[in-house]
C-alpha positions as CSV (number, residue, x, y, z in Angstrom):
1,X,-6.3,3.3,-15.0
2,X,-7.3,0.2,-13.6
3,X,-7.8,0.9,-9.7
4,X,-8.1,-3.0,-8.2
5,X,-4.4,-3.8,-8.6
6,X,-3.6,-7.3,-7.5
7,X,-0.3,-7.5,-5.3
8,X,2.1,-10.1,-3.7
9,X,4.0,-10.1,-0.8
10,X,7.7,-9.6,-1.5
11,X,8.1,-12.9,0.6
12,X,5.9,-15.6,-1.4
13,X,7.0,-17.9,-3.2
14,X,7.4,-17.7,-7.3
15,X,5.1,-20.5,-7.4
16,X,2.4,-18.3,-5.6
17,X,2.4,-15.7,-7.6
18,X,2.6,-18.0,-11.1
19,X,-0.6,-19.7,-9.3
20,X,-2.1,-16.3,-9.1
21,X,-1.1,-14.7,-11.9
22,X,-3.7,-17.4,-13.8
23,X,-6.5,-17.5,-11.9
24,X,-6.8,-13.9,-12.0
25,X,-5.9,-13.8,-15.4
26,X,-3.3,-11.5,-15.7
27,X,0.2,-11.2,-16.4
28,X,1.5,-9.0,-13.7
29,X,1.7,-8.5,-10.0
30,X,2.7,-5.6,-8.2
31,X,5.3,-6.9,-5.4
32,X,4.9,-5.5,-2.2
33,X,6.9,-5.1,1.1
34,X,4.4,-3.8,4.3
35,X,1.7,-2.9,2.2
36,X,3.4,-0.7,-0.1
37,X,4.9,-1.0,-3.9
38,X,8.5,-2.2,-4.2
39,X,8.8,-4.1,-7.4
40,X,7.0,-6.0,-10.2
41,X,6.8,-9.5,-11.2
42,X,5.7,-10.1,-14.9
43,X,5.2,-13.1,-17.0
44,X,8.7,-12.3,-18.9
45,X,10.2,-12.5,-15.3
46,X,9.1,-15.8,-14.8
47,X,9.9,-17.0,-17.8
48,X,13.1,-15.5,-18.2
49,X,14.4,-15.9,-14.4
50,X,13.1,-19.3,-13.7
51,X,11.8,-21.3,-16.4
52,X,14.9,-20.9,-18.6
53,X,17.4,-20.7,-15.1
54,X,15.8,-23.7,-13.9
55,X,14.8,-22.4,-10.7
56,X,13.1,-24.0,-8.6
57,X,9.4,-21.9,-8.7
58,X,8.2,-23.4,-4.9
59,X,12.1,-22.4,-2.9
60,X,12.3,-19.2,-4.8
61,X,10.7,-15.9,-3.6
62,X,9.3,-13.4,-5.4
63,X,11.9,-10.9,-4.5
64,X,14.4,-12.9,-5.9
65,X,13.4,-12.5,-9.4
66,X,10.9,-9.2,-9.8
67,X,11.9,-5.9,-11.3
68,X,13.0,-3.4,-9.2
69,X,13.0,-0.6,-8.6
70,X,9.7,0.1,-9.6
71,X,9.0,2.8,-11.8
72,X,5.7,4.3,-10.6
73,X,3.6,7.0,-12.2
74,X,1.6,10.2,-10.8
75,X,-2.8,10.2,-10.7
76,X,-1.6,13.7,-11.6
77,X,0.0,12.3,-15.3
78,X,-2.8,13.0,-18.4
79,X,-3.1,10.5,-20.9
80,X,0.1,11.7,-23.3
81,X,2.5,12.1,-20.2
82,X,2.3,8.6,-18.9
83,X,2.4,7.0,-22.6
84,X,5.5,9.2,-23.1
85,X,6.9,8.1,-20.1
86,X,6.2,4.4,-20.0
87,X,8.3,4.5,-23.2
88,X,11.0,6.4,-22.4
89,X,10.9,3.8,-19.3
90,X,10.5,1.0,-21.8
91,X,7.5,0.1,-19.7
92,X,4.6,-1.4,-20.6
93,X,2.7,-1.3,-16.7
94,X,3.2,1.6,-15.1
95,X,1.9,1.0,-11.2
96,X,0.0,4.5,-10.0
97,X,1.3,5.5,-7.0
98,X,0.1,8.4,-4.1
99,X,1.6,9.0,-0.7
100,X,3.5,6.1,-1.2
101,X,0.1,3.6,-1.8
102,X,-0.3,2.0,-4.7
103,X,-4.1,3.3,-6.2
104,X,-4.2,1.7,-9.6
105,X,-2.0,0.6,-12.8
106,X,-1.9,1.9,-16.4
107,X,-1.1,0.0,-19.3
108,X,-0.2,0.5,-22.9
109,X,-2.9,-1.5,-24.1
110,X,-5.3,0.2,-21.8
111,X,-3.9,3.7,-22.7
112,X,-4.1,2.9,-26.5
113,X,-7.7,1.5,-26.1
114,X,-9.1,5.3,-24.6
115,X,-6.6,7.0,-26.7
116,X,-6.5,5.6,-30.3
117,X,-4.1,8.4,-31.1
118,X,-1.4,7.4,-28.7
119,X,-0.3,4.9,-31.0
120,X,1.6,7.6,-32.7
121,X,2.9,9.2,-29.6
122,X,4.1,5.5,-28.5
123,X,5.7,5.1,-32.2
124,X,7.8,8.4,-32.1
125,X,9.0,7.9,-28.2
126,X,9.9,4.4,-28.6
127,X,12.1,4.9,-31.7
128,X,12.3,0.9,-32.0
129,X,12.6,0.3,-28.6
130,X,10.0,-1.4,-27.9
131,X,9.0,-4.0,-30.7
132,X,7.5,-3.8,-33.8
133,X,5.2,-6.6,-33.2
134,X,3.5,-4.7,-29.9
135,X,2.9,-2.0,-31.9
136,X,0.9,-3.7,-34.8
137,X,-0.8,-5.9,-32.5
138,X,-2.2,-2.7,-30.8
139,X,-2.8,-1.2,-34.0
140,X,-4.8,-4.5,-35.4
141,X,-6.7,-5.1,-32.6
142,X,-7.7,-0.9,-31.8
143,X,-6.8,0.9,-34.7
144,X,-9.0,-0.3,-37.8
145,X,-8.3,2.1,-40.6
């Protein structure tokens, strides 16, 4: 799992976390409320909750538009559990979270990448659930037959 999670506060604006979803390079934050995990902003949020609303992305706040609730895994979860879970979730970030305190994320692509195998395991949970596309992306790009 990746353990340096970047987070935004549940009260910045949608603007903010657009702003620092690029210069970190990523394409999701892990909302937060006090310190601890309470939602998820991704890039599908913005686009599909502002962008094609027309929101304003400077008055809107993050909690305004993120996923909630978050769905968080276990550190306790092995490789096959949280790949089985993230798409029975229809996930594809899956926060880590201990004692309440969010302590790293886990990702399809980064479970795939370790785990060639789990393609299959993501194929037979996700029944068409999740696209066809993300699944021969994956497969192009980390599973050269």
């Amino acid at each position: 799992m990746i353990k340096e999670v970047i987070s935004i506060d549940l009260e910045a604006s949608v603007k903010d976390a657009a702003n620092l979803m690029a210069q970190k390079g990523i394409g999701s934050l892990v909302v937060t409320k006090e310190r601890k995990p309470v939602g998820i902003i991704t890039e599908r949020d913005l686009l599909s909750r502002v962008m094609a609303t027309g929101k304003n992305a400077e008055a809107t706040m993050v909690k305004a538009i993120m996923s909630k609730p978050l769905i968080c895994g276990n550190p306790e979860m092995n490789a096959d559990e949280a790949a089985r879970f993230m798409a029975n979730k229809k996930i594809k970030k899956l926060p880590i979270v201990e004692d309440g305190q969010l302590i790293g994320m886990m990702t399809l692509t980064d479970l795939c990448t370790v785990q060639p195998d789990l393609s299959k395991v993501i194929e037979e949970e996700t029944r068409g659930k999740i696209p066809k596309r993300f699944i021969k992306r994956l497969s192009k790009k980390y599973f050269r037959t």
